[in-house]
C-alpha positions, 0 to 999 in steps of 0.5 A: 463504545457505541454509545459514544459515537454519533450518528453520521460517519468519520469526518476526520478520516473522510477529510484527511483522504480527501486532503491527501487526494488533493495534495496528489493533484498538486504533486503528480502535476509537477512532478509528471510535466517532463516526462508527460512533454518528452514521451506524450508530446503535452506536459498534462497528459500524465496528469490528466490520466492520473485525475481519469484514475481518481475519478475511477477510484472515487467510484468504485470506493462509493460503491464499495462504501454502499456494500455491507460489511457482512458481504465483504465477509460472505464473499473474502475466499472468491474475492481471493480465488478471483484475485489469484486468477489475476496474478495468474493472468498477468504471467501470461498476457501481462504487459512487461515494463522494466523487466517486470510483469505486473499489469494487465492492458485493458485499453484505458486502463493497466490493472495491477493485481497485486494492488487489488490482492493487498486489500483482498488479502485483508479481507480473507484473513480477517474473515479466517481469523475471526472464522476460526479464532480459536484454531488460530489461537491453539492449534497449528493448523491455525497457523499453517493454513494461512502460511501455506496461501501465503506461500502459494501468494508469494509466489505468483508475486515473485514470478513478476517480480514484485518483491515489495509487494510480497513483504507487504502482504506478508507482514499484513498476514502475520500483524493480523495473526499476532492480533487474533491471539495465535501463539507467540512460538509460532510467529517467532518461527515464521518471522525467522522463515520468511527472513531466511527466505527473503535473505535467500532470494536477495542473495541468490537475485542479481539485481535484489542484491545490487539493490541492497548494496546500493542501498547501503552505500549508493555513492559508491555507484552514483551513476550506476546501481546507485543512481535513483536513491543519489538523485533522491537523497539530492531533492531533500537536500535541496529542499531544506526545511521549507523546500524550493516552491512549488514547480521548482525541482530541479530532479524531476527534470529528467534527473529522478527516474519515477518521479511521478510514482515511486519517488514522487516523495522525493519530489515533495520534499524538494519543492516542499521541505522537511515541513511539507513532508511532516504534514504529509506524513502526519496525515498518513499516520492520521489514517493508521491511527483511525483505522487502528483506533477503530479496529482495536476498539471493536476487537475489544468486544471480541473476535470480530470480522470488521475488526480484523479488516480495520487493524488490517487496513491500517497496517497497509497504510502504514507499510506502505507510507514507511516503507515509500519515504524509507525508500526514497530517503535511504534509510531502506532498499528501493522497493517499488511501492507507492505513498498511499492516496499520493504516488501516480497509478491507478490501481493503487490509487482505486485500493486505497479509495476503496480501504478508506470507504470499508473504513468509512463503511465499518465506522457507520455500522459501528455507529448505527449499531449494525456490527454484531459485537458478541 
């Protein structure tokens, strides 16, 4: 496998992050003037805070590309301890939007720990599966271990809340479980504990269940607990098959609450269509593809830690890309999850800039024969 690869790093990976990048640049500058005018007094402050996020993100994913993929091994459960002192954190000192604890104030910027706790997440467990690869796959211990972090993961993230995110980070744990071997009678029992569980909560939360009716029938309440996926389901229609033009949305105008952020692919596809949503979507899929590709290639080898991180990442893309344009599409309840390298925040933005260049890193060390394949 090594021997067919060349020298240098994924181009095809590295150019279609930078495509999404740009394409962020477009979007966030139209979807954001309304609110950016009406709240900030300027129609490019927004943008203007979301190009300082890029700039930081592209830093930290140039260091993160420059770190060895053996440390990111070496260090997985301090990332994971450090990353739950955040969650922690933010319950104390956390800044409070829409009824919601989620970020941390540092002056620029609002820190979102359970953004950086996705791909920390990856990063442990796939150290844990590849650590203890035949626990996993005979014993139940194997099994229990990570579902009992889980448990204590999920909830910090539901004390925010942040359901999205703990369905996220779920799933993520259970795909990397299922790929390193752990027996099929217990993933069963997890998937039917961890549904049970969500049914609970949705039924036992006021506004989860609204959500989920509204969800299913959002005319029903258009202009109540319907309102944002109405206003949402409106911006496709009038996008049609090749949109209304850039700059031209009519919900962005006050209309669509999250423009910018949450729905910015709403906003996508009413200025670009159903055409500029395929591209977007297809290099989304793009990554997952590379990511898995590359993960699934070196796990052919063997229980190996870079492995476990490359299937992890792609599993995060692809969660959070379906679960964005499900949500803003009606076909799922609304979550609040951004369109990976697209949707305005900053720590998201950073996350993912960080998951591509661990990509990237791992891809170079695969190349330069410095991951030990057993």
């Amino acid at each position: 496998m090594t021997e067919s690869r060349g020298p240098g790093y994924d181009r095809g990976l590295f150019v279609s992050a930078a495509l999404l990048m740009l394409i962020s640049v477009v979007l966030i500058a139209s979807a954001s003037v309304m609110e950016s005018k009406t709240l900030y007094g300027s129609e490019f402050f927004l943008l203007k805070k979301h190009v300082i996020s890029m700039v930081a993100a592209l830093f930290a994913a140039l260091i993160a590309a420059m770190i060895p993929t053996k440390i990111w091994q070496r260090y997985a459960m301090h990332l994971l301890i450090l990353n739950a002192l955040m969650l922690v954190l933010v319950l104390i000192v956390g800044r409070n939007v829409n009824e919601a604890r989620r970020w941390i104030n540092i002056g620029v910027f609002n820190v979102q720990p359970a953004e950086f706790m996705k791909l920390c997440w990856i990063i442990y467990f796939s150290s844990f599966a590849s650590r203890k690869i035949e626990e996993v796959r005979t014993k139940i211990k194997g099994f229990i271990k990570p579902m009992v972090l889980l448990a204590i993961v999920a909830v910090l993230l539901l004390e925010e809340p942040d359901f999205g995110s703990c369905v996220v980070i779920a799933a993520i744990c259970m795909g990397i479980l299922l790929i390193a071997g752990s027996p099929m009678v217990y993933y069963v029992m997890a998937v039917i504990a961890l549904a049970a569980a969500g049914t609970f909560m949705v039924v036992t939360q006021p506004y989860r269940l609204r959500r989920v009716t509204s969800f299913l029938d959002p005319w029903a309440d258009q202009f109540g607990s319907g309102y944002q996926l109405t206003q949402s389901l409106m911006a496709f229609g009038r996008g049609g098959l090749t949109g209304q033009g850039l700059g031209n949305s009519i919900q962005k105008l006050g209309y669509l609450p999250e423009a910018h952020t949450d729905f910015v692919t709403a906003i996508l596809g009413e200025e670009f269509g159903f055409i500029g949503m395929c591209v977007v979507i297809l290099i989304e899929f793009y990554i997952v593809y590379k990511a898995l590709k590359l993960g699934i290639g070196i796990l052919r080898n063997g229980p190996v830690f870079q492995g476990f991180v490359s299937v992890g990442i792609g599993l995060l893309f692809c969660l959070q890309t379906t679960i964005n344009i499900g949500v803003a599409s009606g076909a799922l309840p609304t979550k609040g999850l951004t369109l990976p390298l697209v949707s305005f925040g900053g720590s998201s933005m950073i996350v993912c800039c960080c998951a591509v260049a661990v990509l990237l890193r791992i891809d170079f060390e695969l190349r330069h024969h410095q991951i030990d394949l057993g």
